[in-house]
N, C-alpha and C positions, 0 to 999 in steps of 0.2 A: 504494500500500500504506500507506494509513493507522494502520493500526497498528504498523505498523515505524518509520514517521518519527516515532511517539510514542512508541515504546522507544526510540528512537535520542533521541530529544532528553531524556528522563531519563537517558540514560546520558550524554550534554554537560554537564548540571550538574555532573558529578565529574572532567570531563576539565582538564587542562591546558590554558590556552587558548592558547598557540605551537603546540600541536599540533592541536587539536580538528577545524580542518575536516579536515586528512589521515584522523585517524582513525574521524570520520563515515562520511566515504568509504571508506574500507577496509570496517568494521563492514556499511557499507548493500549493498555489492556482494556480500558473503560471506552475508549474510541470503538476500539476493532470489535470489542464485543457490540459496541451499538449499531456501526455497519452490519456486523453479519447478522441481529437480530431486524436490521429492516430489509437485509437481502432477503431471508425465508421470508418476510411476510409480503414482500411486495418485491419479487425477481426484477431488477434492469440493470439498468451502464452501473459498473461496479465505483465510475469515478464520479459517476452524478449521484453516489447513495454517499460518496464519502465528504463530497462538498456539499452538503445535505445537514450530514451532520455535524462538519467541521464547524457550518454557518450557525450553526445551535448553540455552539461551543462559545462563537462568540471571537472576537479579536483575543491575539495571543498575551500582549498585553495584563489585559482582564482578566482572564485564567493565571498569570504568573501575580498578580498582584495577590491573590487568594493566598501564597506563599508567604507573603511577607508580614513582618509585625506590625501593628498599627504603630506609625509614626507618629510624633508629637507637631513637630510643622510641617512634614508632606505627609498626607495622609495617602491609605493604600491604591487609589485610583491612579493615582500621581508617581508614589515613589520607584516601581519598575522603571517608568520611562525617568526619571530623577537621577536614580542610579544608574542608568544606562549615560546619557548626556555627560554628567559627574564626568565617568570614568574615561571617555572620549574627548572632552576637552582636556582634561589632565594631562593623559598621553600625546595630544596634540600640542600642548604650551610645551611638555617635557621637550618633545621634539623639536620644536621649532627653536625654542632654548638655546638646545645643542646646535643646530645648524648656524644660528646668527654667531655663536660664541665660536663655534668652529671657521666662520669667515672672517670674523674677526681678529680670532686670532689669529689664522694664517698672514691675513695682510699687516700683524703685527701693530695692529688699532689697541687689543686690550690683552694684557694678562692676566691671573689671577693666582692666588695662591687656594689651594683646599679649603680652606674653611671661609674665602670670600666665595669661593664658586657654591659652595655647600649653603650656604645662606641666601645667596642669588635666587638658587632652587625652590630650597622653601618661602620664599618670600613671593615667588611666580604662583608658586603651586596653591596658595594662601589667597590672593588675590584670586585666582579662578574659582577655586571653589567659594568662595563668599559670593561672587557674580551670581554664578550658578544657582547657589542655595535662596539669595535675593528671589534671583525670578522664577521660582518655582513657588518661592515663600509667596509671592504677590497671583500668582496663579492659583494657587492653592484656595487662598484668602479674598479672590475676587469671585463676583456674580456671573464672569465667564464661563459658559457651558464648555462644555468639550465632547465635541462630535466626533472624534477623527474614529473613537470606536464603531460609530453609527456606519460609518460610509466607508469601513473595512470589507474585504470581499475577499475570499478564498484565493481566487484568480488571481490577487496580489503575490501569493505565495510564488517564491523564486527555487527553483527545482535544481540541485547542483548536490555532487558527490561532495563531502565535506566533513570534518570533526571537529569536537567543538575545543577551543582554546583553554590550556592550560595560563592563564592569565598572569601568576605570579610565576610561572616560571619561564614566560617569556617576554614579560614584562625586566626579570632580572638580566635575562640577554641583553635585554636593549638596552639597559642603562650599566651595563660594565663596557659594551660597543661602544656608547656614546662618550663615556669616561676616557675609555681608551683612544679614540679618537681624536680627544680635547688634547689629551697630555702628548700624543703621539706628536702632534701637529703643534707643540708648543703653546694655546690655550692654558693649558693648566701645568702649574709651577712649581718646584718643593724648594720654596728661597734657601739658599745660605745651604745646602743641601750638598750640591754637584761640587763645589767648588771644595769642598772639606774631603770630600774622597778622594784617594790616591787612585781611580780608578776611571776610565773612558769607554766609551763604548766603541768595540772593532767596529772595521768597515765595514761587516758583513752587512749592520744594521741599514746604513745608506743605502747599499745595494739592495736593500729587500723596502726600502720607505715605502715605495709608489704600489709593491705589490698587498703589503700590509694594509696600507690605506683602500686600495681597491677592493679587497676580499671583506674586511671589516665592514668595511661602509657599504656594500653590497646586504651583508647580514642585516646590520642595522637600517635600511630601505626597508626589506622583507618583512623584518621583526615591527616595524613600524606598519606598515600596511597590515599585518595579520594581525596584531593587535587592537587597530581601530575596526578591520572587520569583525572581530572574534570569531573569526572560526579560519581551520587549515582545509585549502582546496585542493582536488591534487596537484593543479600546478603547483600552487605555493609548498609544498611535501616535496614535490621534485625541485621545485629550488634551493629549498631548504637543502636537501642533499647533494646537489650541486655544488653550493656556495661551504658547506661547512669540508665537501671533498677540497674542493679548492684552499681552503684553510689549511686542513691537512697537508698538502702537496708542500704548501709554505713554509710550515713548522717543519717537517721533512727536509726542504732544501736549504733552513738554517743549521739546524743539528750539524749537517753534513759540510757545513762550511766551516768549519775550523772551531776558534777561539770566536767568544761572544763577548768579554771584557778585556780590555787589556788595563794592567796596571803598573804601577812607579817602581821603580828600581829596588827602591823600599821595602816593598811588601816581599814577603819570601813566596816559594812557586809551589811550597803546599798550598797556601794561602790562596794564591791566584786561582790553581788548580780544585780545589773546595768550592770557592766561589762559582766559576765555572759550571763545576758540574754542579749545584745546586739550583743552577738557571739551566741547567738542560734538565734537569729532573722537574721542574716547574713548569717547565714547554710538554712534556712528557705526559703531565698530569692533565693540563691543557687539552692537549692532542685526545688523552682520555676521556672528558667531559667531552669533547665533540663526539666522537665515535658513539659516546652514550648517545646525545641529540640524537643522528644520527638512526639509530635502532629506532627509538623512538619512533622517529619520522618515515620510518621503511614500514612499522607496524602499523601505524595510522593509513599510511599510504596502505597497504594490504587489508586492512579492516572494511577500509571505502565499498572495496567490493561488491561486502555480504553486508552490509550495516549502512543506516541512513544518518544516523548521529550515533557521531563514537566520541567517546569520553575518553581527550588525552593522558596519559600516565603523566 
């Protein structure tokens, strides 16, 4: 029933996620049993008995709002779509955040130290959400009806292989991409820091800037768009696996290039050598968190198949 696992997974985007697969399950038994008791009583189009009763069911919305607590200033008609908005502008200021600080920094306009940049953050992220909360608070609180449940129609539903997002853990990709991005590119700073080590970074680093930069900032595209959609398509699973192969290939052709620090005359070649191998074992672990991704994103991509909404690990 394709249709249903397409209402079903628009009504996941507003659900709780501690709750979500139970309540799928619940929703998807109580549908299909409704379809197949109007099949026997009245046999026709198996997709006109399912938009039948989808349209009973009502906007997805509305069924997911049944989920939630009663709120003190959005109340439950509201807070679905409340929290959906929230979390979409959030990740959209995050983003654009990174981007502006990332051009800036490269054209060497602004730097920052960690805990100005760390503050920057929340001081964006603070402002969004109060906008937000404002105008949902004054929607909430006005004599404005709200139709948009009235003039929902089944036929809106959008038909596409897909699983739904693991939110915070690839909400956490994107903001170590973006970190790493800022600092890689010189954005972000650790003062008084570089200058006190007896230590530089080899050339290898140079030699691999533009591919670091490309394959990251690739991820962080992806992770950004999958994010604001909530859900992985197959394309985006095939990107995904793409883009984190090509990472691998990267950390691969550094390993293999020699020495990663070089240091002062000073330091002794245990020392150097320690050091060293401590940052290939850190690329190593690296390397490992992706391949995890990775499976991941092979499972989901193979889940697609037999399954209409699959619940990321």
């Amino acid at each position: 029933m394709q249709l249903v696992e397409d209402y079903l997974y628009e009504v996941s985007r507003y659900l709780p996620e501690d709750s979500r697969a139970d309540i799928l399950a619940e929703l998807r038994d109580a549908i299909e049993e409704e379809v197949q008791a109007r099949a026997a009583d009245a046999p026709g189009d198996e997709v006109a008995l399912q938009e039948a009763v989808l349209t009973g069911y009502g906007h997805p919305v509305q069924i997911a709002s049944r989920y939630h607590p009663q709120q003190s200033l959005i109340g439950p008609e509201l807070y679905p779509m409340f929290k959906r908005t929230l979390g979409f502008l959030l990740i959209l200021a995050l983003v654009v955040q990174f981007i502006v600080m990332l051009i800036l920094g490269y054209t060497e306009t602004v730097r920052l130290g960690p805990l100005a940049f760390f503050w920057t953050t929340i001081e964006t992220l603070v402002w969004v959400t109060a906008i937000v909360l404002g105008i949902f608070f004054l929607m909430q609180y006005s004599s404005e009806e709200f139709d948009w449940y009235d003039n929902w129609s089944v036929k809106s539903l959008a038909s596409n292989t897909r699983a739904v997002v693991n939110r915070s853990d690839v909400l956490t990709n994107l903001i170590t991409e973006g970190v790493f991005l800022l600092w890689w590119n010189g954005t972000i700073f650790l003062p008084d820091i570089y200058d006190a080590l007896p230590l530089a970074a080899a050339p290898v680093w140079e030699a691999f800037y533009w591919h670091l930069n490309v394959v990251v900032g690739l991820a962080f595209a992806l992770h950004t768009y999958t994010l604001l959609r909530g859900v992985w398509q197959r394309q985006t699973l095939v990107l995904e696996l793409a883009v984190n192969a090509a990472f691998l290939g990267v950390c691969a052709a550094i390993l293999l290039s020699g020495t990663l620090l070089l240091f002062a005359d000073s330091v002794s070649t245990w020392v150097a050598q320690s050091v060293n191998r401590t940052l290939r074992i850190v690329i190593l672990v690296l390397m490992g968190f992706t391949i995890w991704d990775m499976w991941i994103a092979l499972k989901n991509l193979r889940g697609q198949l037999n399954e209409g909404v699959v619940a990321s690990a």
